[in-house]
N, C-alpha and C positions, 0 to 999 in steps of 0.2 A: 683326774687325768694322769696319766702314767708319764714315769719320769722320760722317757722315750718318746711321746708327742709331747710335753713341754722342752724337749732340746729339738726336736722338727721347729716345732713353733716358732723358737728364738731363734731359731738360726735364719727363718724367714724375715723375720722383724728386723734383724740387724741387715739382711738385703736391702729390702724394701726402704731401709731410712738411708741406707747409702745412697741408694739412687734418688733420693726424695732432692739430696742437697743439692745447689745451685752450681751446674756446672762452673772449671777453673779454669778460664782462659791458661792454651797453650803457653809456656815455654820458648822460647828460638832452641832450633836444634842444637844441639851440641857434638853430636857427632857423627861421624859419619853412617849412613845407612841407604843399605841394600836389598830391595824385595827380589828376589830371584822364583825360577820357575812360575813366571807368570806368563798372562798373554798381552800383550801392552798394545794400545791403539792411542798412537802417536796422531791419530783423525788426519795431517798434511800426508802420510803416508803409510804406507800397505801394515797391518798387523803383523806384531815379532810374538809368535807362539813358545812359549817354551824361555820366554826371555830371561832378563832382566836389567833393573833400572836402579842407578848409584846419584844418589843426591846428598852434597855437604853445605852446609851451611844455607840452607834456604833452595839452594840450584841444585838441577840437573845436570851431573857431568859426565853419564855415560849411559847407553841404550842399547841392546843387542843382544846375541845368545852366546858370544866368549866374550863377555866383560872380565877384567879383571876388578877384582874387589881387591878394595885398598885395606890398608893394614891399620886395624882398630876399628872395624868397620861394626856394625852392628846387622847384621844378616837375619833376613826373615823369608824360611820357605813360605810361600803361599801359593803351591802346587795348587792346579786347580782354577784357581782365582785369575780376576782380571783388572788391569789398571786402565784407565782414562782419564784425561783432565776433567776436574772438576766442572759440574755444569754452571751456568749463568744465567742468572734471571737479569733479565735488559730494562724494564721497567716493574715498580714497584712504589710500594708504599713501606717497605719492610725499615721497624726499627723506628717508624713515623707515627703510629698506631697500634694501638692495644686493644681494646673493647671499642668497636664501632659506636656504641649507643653512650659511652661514658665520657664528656668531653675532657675532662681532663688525662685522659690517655690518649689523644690525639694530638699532635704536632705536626700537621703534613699541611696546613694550608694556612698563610698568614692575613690577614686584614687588606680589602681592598684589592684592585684589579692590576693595579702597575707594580710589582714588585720583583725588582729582575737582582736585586740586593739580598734576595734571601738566600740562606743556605741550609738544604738540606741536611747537610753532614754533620752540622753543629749538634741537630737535633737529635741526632739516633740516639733511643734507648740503648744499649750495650745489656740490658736484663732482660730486653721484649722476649715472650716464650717463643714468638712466633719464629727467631732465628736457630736456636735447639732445632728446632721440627725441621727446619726450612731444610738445615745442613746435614740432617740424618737420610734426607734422603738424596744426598748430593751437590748441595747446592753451595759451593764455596765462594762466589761472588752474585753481587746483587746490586742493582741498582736503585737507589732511595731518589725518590724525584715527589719535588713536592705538590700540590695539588692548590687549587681554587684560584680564581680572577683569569685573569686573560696572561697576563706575564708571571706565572706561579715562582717561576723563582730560579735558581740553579742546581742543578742535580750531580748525586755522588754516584760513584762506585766503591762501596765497601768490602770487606771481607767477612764471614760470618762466623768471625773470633778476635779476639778482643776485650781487652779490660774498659777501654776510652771508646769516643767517636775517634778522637787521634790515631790509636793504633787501629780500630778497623778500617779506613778510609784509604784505599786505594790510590784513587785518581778521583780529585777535588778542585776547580770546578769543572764538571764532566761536559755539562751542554747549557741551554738555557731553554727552560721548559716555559711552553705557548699552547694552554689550550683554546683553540680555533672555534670562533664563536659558530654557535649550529643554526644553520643555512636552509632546513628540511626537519621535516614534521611538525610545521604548525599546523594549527585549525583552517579550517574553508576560509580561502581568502575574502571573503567578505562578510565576515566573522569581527569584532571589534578585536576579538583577544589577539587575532593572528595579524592583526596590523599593528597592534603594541607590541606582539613579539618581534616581526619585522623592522618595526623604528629600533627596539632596542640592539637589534642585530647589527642595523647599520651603525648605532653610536659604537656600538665595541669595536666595531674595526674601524672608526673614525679615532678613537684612544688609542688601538694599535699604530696606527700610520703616527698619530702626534708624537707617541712614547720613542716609536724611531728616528724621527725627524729632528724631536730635543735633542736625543743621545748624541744625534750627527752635528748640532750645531755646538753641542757643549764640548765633543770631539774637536772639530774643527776651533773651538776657541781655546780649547787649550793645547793645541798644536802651534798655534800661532807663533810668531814671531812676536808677536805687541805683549811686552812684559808687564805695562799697565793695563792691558786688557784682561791677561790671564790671575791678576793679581785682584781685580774687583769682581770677579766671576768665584761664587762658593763654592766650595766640594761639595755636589751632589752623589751619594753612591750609588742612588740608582743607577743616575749614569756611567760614573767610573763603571760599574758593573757590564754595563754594556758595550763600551769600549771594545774588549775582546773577542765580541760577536759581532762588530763591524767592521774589526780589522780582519774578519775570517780566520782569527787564530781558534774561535769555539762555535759550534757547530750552533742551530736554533734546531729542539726536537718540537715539533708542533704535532702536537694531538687533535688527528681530524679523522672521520669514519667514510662521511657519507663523499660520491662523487663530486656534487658541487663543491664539497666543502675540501676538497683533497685539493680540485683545479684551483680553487680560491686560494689556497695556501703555497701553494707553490708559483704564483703567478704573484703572490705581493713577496717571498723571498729572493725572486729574481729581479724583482721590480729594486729590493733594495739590497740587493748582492749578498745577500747570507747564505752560508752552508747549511741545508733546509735536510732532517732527517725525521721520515713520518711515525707518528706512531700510532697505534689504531689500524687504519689503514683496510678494512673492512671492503670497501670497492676497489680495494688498488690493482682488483685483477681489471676494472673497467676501464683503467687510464693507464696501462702499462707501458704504452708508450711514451708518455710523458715523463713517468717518471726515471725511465732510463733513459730519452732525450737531456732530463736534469741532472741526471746521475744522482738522484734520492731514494737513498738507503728505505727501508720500511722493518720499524718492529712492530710484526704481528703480535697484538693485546689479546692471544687465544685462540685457539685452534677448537678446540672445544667448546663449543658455542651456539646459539641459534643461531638460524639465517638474519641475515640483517632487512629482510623486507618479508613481506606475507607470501609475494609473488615469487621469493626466489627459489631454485633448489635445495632439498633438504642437506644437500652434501656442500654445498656454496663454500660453505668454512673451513671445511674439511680438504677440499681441491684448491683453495686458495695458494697455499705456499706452492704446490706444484707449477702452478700459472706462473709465479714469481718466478721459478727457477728457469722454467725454460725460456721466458724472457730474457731472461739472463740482469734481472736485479737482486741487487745484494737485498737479501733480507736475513731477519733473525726470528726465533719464537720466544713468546713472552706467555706466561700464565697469568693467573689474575692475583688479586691482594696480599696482603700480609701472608694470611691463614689459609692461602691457597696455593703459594707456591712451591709448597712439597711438591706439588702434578706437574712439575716444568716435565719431566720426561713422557708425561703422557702425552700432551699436546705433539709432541714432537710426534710420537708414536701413531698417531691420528693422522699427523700427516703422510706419513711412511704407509699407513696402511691404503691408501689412496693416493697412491703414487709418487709422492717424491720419491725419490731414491733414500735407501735407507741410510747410508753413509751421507747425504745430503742432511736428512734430521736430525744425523747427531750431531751433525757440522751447525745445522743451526741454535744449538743451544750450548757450543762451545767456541767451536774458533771466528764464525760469522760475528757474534757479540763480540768478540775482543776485535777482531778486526773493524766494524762498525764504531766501536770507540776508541780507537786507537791503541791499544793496549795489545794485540796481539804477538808483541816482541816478547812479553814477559809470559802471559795465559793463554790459556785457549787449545792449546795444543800443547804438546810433549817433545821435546829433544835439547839436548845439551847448550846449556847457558839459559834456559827457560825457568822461570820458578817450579820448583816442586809442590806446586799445587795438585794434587790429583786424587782421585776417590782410587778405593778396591772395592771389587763386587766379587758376587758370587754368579754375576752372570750379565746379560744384555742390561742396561739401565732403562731402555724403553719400554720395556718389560716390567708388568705391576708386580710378578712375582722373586723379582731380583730382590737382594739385598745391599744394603751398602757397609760392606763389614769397617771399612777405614776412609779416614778420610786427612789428607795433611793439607796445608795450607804454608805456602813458603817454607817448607819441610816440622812443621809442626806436628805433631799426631793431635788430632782434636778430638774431643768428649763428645761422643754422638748421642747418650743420652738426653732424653727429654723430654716434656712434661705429657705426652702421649705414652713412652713405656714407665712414667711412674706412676702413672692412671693404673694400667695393665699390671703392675708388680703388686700395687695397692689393694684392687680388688682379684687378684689372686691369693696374697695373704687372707683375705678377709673368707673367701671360697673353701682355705684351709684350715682359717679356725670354725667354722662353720659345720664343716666336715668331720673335723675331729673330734665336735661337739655332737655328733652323733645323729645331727638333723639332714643330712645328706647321706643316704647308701649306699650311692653309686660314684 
């Protein structure tokens, strides 16, 4: 091999293993910096062509086309290019899960059906690959909400950087997560299986009403006035936990698909006063009434999807968010798992192509999710005193053919690399020595 393809060679090797290492959680910024000549979509209002945008110390403190840049400032043309807040995935498993099939990479569901004590946030891996991937293609918050029984647990909203669960966790605890025992698709009612699935149907929501009912009596007893009362009653955490969801300081998200099982859930949240926000949500074009008579929020779990019955139209999922909008309910989109939510932009995009309005799809995968959890003071959207959270592209993000060249996170610049482009560098070097080995011509 000639001295000239052994320095190709090594110069690939020494790529290739830089990109192999394990991404190095950002930094806090440290000084000031300014992307100019860009086009910036602030999504609350009209696109600044030709902009630019000054963020110090984590914030955003100036937006327009005669900014003045502060002195010391760190300046980046990026003629061309475009800024947006970073997208949001609203439910997830992300940071809860590794390998589906290996259990010890799983942490998203704890033992038993009543556990409103759990916490999501504690759990996230901060090494899971799936967050790399998640954030290269925009995705700077995320929501980890845990999974299994009837009362899963309380869910976070993270950041997808970070050394700890501490530093990525946002907003902790976010909601309290309920998945709504399922009402439809059993066998022929005079079937033995489908009257066992029905008795067991009726006891889960006979355990939900109970698990409400304790929290409110163990509420009520340690509100008391009776100091010997409140002194022989044990701290249970369950219940502490749920405290917050009865005093309507935290929202109940309940995951429910089907129509019965939407009206069923919103008819036992009002029944015991919680602030009730759907997720699923699959027929919520059939009860839209309802849910804007309730004023219940809905994150759509997919835009991209089957229809959810044999009989329905092929397009059913695809016209859903539309429905919602011109209803006039708050909704948001959601993609699916871990290792799915690189496609938060396409779902949106699905919906856009079937009518929502396009500035409506972006809005659901950025400022509707922060305003659905309260967060949109800080995310979501773009202008002075807001975090500098925000991607750069090289064009539409709903669009598969965009790229996301940057990405900051409370003014951080974050490591987009990840374990998808060291796949790609890997078996590129290998395509090269390959090549130079004479067994490839072309």
């Amino acid at each position: 091999m000639s001295h000239k393809r052994v320095t190709n060679l090594f110069a690939l090797v020494i790529v290739a293993g830089t990109t192999a290492l394990a991404q190095i959680p950002a930094p806090p910024q440290s000084q000031p910096v300014a992307l100019t000549h860009v086009t910036i979509y602030p999504v609350t209002n009209d696109p600044v062509p030709e902009g630019s945008i000054v963020f110090i110390d984590g914030k955003i403190t100036n937006i327009g086309t005669n900014v003045v840049i502060p002195k010391g400032c760190v300046t980046i043309n990026l003629k061309g290019k475009h800024v947006y807040p970073v997208l949001i995935q609203t439910y997830s498993n992300l940071g809860l899960t590794e390998i589906g099939s290996v259990g010890v990479t799983n942490d998203s569901a704890e033992h038993g059906d009543i556990n409103p004590n759990v916490r999501a946030e504690v759990a996230i891996n901060p090494e899971s690959e799936h967050i790399p991937v998640a954030r290269a293609n925009g995705i700077g918050l995320a929501v980890a909400a845990p999974s299994g029984g009837l009362i899963a647990g309380q869910t976070a909203l993270i950041q997808t950087d970070g050394w700890t669960w501490k530093e990525m966790t946002f907003k902790a605890p976010l909601s309290l997560m309920i998945h709504w025992p399922r009402m439809t698709g059993f066998a022929r009612d005079d079937d033995e299986e489908a009257k066992e699935q029905k008795k067991n149907m009726r006891e889960q929501l006979k355990r939900l009403d109970k698990a409400v009912e304790d929290a409110k009596a163990y509420m009520r007893a340690h509100e008391s006035g009776d100091t010997t009362q409140r002194q022989q009653i044990k701290t249970d955490v369950r219940w502490e936990a749920m405290i917050p969801v009865l005093q309507r300081e935290m929202p109940v998200w309940i995951r429910a698909n089907s129509l019965l099982e939407i009206e069923a859930a919103v008819a036992w949240s009002h029944k015991h006063n919680l602030k009730m926000v759907l997720v699923g949500g699959y027929d919520a074009g059939c009860c839209a009434d309802l849910l804007k008579n309730h004023n219940v929020p809905v994150i759509l779990t997919g835009v991209l999807r089957l229809p959810s019955r044999r009989d329905a139209d092929f397009d059913e999922p695809f016209v859903l968010p539309l429905k919602l909008h011109e209803a006039g309910i708050k909704f948001c989109i959601a993609s699916g798992g871990a290792s799915n939510i690189r496609n938060l932009p396409y779902h949106a995009a699905k919906a856009a192509a079937y009518g929502l309005p396009k500035n409506e799809a972006l809005k659901a995968i950025t400022l509707y999710p922060a305003q659905i959890m309260g967060v949109s003071d800080n995310v979501g959207s773009l202008g002075p005193g807001k975090d500098a959270t925000l991607i750069v592209t090289d064009g539409d993000p709903l669009e598969i053919t965009t790229n996301v060249e940057r990405l900051y996170i409370q003014g951080r610049l974050i490591d987009l690399t990840n374990k998808q482009q060291r796949l790609y560098d890997k078996y590129k070097l290998r395509y090269e020595q390959i090549k130079q080995e004479g067994k490839i011509t072309q």
